[in-house]
C-alpha positions in Angstrom: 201.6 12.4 -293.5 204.3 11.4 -291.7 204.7 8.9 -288.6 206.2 11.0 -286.2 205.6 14.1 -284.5 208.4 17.1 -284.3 207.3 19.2 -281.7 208.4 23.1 -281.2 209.2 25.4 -278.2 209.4 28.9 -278.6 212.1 30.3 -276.1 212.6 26.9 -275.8 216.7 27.0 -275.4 215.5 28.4 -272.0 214.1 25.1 -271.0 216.3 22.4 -269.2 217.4 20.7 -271.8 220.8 19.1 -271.7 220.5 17.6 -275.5 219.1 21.1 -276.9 221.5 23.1 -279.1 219.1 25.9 -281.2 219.2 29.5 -279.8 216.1 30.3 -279.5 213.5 27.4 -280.4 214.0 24.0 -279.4 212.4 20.7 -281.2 211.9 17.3 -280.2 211.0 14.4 -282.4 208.8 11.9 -280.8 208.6 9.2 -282.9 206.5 7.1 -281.2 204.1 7.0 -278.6 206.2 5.1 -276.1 208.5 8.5 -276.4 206.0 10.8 -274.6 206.5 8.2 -271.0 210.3 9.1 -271.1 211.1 11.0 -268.1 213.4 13.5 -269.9 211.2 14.0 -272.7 208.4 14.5 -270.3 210.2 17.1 -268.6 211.0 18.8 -271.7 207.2 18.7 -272.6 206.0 20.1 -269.3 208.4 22.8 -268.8 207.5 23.9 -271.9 203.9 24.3 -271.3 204.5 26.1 -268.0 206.7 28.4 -269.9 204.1 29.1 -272.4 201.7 29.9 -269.9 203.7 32.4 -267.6 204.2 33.5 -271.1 200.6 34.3 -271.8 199.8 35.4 -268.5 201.8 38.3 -268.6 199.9 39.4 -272.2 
């Protein structure tokens, strides 16, 4: 097990993300829990989800 977290979002180079550079997917490592209260990375998590949802609402 490892001591960090490397989270995925699919048709996640669609997010605002100025750091981002996949084509598709984009990741973030949170390496600690201090991390998650970063405004940018907080963004990042939340768009994210609301992406995933319109996502699912259109299934």
């Amino acid at each position: 097990m490892g001591d960090r977290l490397k989270r995925g979002s699919y048709k996640g180079a669609e997010l605002p993300d100025p750091q981002g550079t996949g084509k598709i997917s984009r990741y973030i490592e949170i390496k600690n829990e201090a991390m998650i209260s970063n405004p940018v990375i907080r963004t990042l998590l939340t768009a994210g989800l609301d992406a995933c949802k319109k996502r699912v609402q259109k299934i």
